[in-house]
N, C-alpha and C positions, 0 to 999 in steps of 0.2 A: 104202679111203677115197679119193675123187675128189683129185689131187695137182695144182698148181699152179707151174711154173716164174717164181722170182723170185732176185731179186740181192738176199742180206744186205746191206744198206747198210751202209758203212763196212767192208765187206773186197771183196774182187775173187775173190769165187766165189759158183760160182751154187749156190742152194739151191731144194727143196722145201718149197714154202708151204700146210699144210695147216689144218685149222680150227685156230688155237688159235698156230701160231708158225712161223718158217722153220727145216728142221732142215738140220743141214749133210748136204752130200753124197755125205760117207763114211757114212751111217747111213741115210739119207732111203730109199733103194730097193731094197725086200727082193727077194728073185727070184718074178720072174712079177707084178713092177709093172706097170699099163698107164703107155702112154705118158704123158706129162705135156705137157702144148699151150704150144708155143712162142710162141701169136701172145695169149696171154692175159698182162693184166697185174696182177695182184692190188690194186697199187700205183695202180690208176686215181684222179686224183682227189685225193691227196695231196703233198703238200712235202715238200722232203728231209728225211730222218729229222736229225735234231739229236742228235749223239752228243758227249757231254763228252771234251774234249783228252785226260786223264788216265783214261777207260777206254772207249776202242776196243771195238768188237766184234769180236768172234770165234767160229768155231764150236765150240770147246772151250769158251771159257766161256761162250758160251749154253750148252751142255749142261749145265755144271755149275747154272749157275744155274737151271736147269727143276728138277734133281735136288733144291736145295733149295727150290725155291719148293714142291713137294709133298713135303717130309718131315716125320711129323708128329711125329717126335721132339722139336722143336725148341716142344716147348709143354710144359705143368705137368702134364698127365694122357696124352699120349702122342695125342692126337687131333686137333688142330688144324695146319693147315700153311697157307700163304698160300694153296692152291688149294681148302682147306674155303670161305672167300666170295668167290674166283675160280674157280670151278670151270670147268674146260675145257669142259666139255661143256655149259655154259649160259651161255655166251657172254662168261666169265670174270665173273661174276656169282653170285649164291646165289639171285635171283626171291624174298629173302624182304623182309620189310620196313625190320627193321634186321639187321645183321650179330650171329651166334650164335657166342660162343668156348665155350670148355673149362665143362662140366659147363655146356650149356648156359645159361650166363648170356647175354643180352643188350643192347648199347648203347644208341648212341642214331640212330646215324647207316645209312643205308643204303650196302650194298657199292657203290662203284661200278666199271664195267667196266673192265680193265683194259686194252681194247683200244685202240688209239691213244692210251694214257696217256702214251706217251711224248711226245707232240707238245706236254702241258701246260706253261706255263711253269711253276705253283705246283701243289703234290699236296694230297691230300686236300682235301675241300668248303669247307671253309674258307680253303685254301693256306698251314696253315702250315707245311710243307714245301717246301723249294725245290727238293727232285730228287729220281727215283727213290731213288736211293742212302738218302738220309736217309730217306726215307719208308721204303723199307724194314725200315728196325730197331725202327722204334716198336711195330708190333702183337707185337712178340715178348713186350714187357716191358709191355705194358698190361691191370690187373689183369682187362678182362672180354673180352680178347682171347686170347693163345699163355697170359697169365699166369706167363710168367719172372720171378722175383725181380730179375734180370741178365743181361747176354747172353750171363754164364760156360758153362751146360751147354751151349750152340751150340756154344763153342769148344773146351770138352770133347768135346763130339762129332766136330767135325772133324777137329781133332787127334787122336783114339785110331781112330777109323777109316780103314783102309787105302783104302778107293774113293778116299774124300774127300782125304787127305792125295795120294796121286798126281793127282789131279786140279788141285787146288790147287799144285803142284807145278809142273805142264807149264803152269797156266793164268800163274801169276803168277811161279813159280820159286823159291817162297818153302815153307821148310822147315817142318816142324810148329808146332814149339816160335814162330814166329814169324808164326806165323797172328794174322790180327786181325778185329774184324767189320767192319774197312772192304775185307777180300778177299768176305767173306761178304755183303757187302753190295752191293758194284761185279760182283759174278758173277749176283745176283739183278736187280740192274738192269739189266742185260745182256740178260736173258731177258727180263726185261718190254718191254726196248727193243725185242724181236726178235717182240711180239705186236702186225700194225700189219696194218690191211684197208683194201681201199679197193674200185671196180673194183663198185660198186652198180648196180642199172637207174637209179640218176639219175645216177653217173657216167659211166655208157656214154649217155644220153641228152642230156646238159650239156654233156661234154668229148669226146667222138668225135661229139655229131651226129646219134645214132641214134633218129629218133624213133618208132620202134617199142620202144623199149628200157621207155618208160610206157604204163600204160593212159591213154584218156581221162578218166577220173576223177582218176587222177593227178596226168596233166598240171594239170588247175583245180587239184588241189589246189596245184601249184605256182605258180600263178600267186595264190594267195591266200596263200600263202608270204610272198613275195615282197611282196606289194599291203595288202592289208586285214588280214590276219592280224597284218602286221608281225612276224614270227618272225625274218626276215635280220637285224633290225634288229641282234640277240648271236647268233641263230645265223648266222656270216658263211659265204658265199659269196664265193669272187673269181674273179678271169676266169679263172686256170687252177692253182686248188684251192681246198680245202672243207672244213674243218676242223668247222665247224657249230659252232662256239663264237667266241666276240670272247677267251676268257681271264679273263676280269673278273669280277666278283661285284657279283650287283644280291639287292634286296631283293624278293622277287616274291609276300609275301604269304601264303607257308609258314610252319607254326609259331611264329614270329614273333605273329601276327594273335590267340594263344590267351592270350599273357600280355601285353598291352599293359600292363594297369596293375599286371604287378609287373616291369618294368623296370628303374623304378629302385632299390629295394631291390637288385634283384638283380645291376644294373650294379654297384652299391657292397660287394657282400657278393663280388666274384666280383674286382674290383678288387684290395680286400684280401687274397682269398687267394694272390690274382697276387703282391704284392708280397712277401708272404710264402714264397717261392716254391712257391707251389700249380704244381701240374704242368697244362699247358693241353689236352693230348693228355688226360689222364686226365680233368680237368673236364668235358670238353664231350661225352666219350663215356660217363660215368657216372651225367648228372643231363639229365635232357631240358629245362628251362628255362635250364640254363647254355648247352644244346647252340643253341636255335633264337639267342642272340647273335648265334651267325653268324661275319663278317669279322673282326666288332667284339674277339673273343674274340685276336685276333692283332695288332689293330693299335693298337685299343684308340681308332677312331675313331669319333664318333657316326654319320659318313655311312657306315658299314660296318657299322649296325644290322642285323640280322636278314639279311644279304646273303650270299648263296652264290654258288660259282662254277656258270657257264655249264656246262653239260655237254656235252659233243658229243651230238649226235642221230644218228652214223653206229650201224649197228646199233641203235637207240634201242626197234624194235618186239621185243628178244629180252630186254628188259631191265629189264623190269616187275617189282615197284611202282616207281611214279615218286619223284623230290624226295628231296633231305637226306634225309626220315623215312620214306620210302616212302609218305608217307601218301596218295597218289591211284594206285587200281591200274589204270586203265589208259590208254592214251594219248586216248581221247574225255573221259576224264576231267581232263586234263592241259588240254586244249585247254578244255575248256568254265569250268575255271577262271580261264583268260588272262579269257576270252570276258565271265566276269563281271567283269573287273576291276581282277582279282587277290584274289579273297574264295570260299571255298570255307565254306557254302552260298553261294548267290547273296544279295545285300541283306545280308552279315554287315558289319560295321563294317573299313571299313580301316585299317592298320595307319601311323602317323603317318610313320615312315621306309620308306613304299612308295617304289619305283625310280619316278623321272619317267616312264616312259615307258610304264608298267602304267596301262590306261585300257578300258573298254570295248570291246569288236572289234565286236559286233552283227552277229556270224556267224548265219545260219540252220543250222537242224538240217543240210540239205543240205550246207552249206558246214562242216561239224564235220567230216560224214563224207568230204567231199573230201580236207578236209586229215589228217585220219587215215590215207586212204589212202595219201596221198602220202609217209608220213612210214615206210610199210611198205618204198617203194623205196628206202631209205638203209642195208637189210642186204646187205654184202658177200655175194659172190657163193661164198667157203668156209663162208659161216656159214650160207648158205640151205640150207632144205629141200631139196632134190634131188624134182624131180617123178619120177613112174614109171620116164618114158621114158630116164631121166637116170642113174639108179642101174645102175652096174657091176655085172656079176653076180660075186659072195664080196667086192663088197665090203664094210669092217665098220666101224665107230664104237667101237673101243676106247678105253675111259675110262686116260688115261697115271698 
């Protein structure tokens, strides 16, 4: 696998940046690795990574944290692990519509990428998580997700197994019997912190200068980006990085647009179980009318009707179906929704708390497929294909 030299942010060693995470040093380079290019930066195009005071990276417990992010012990029928709907090898995604837990049940919501997840201020679609860390623990114990009754058999696990206990040990220093899920939880966020890309044909073409780095097609599509399309408007750009998200959550005409007139039954029945303390994680991923709420489900504001957050668009073409429900599968599809509106068919009825700024684009077919294309040069440069000429010979794509 083609290897890329990058600095773990927030330690001061250099690592190995391959598809999927940076791995520390001691581990990163088996004998008869090719060279790794010093003058590559994986990191093109992004901000400092944002690491919480209270857990630092490290190369130990990112390792630790990859270990559990794919163990599927840590579910009700032994099959589930956080990398069942992040899967490494597809772009830390599932490509299905909604996210599949144990004995195949299904939610409501789609997987989204975990790649530069660290850079969100608020997790999950809705943001009602405020850091990886928290985010974390929830799909353990959500009945159509890992399906844990609690997050005791985790800590039965960690605790009775020897890897785990010495790991835990050197990572945090802290003895079996004393383990807790917020060690399990800051070693998992760790490693999510530690899956960040940048270094795309539009960041080599945006922020170095290279205007070979887009096709011509491209390029308009960029400019229709930017112009007519109105996409900067939440997907931001600034002078020297790119997140391709504002953070925010707008109403854009998803889901939403199908139950207009049982909103308010449904605000009021959903209210209720809130105060009764209905669980909000379980609500919105169990019933799909509770789910398209949206914001509103968290804040309990009418302007945060049916509104979800901004998604980054970096890697966005590996990352199909689109939206909260997946419900549009492919990115012309995505586009040609803006295009009408915000209404998916075209002429269907708009949704009363549409986001102000969801209006018409009156894109031509031509100009769809521009900016489709343009929206293919926003995959990192470890997550692309590798052309012919490109592929190392033995090299492999092993599934971790």
């Amino acid at each position: 696998m083609r290897k890329l030299l990058v600095t773990i942010l927030g330690i001061s060693a250099l690592a190995v940046c391959r598809p999927g995470f940076c791995i520390p040093p001691a581990t990163a380079e088996p004998p008869g690795s090719p060279p790794v290019s010093a003058d590559v930066n994986p990191l093109l195009g992004l901000p400092p990574l944002p690491v919480p005071a209270d857990n630092p990276q490290t190369p130990a417990k990112i390792q630790l944290g990859n270990k559990l992010f794919h163990d599927k012990r840590f579910s009700i029928d032994g099959t589930i692990s956080c990398s069942s709907c992040h899967d490494d090898n597809k772009a830390f995604t599932d490509n299905l519509p909604v996210a599949v837990g144990h004995h195949g049940l299904t939610g409501t919501r789609n997987a989204p990428t975990v790649i530069n997840a660290a850079f969100n201020k608020l997790q999950f679609w809705d943001g009602r998580e405020p850091s990886l860390e928290a985010q974390s623990k929830a799909p353990f114990i959500n009945p159509l997700e890992a399906g844990l009754p609690s997050h005791q058999p985790i800590l039965d696990i960690v605790r009775s197994d020897a890897d785990y206990r010495k790991a835990f040990n050197e990572v945090f220093g802290v003895q079996a019997d004393k383990l807790t899920m917020e060690h399990v939880s800051k070693a998992i966020a760790s490693f999510e912190r530690s899956i960040i890309a940048g270094n795309s044909a539009f960041d080599r073409y945006y922020f170095k200068a290279d205007k070979s780095a887009l096709t011509e097609q491209q390029q308009r599509g960029f400019q229709l980006f930017l112009g007519q399309g109105r996409c900067v408007s939440c997907h931001v750009i600034e002078q020297d990085q790119a997140l391709f998200t504002d953070g925010r959550f707008h109403n854009i005409g998803i889901g939403i647009n199908a139950i207009q007139q049982d909103v308010p039954p449904l605000v009021q029945a959903f209210l209720e179980a809130k105060a009764h303390g209905g669980n909000v994680d379980q609500m919105v991923l169990s019933d799909k009318k509770t789910s398209e709420l949206g914001r509103f489900a968290v804040t309990q504001s009418f302007n945060d009707m049916g509104a979800f957050k901004t998604p980054t668009l970096r890697n966005i073409a590996l990352t199909a179906p689109y939206m909260h429900d997946g419900s549009l599968k492919t990115l012309k599809d995505v586009i040609i929704h803006y295009n009408n509106g915000g209404v998916t068919p075209a002429g269907a009825q708009v949704n009363a708390y549409l986001s102000g700024g969801i209006r018409p684009l009156n894109l031509t077919d031509s100009q769809i497929d521009d900016l489709d294309t343009f929206l293919e040069a926003l995959t990192s440069a470890q997550f692309a294909k590798p052309t012919a000429s490109a592929v190392i010979p033995g090299d492999s794509h092993d599934k971790h």
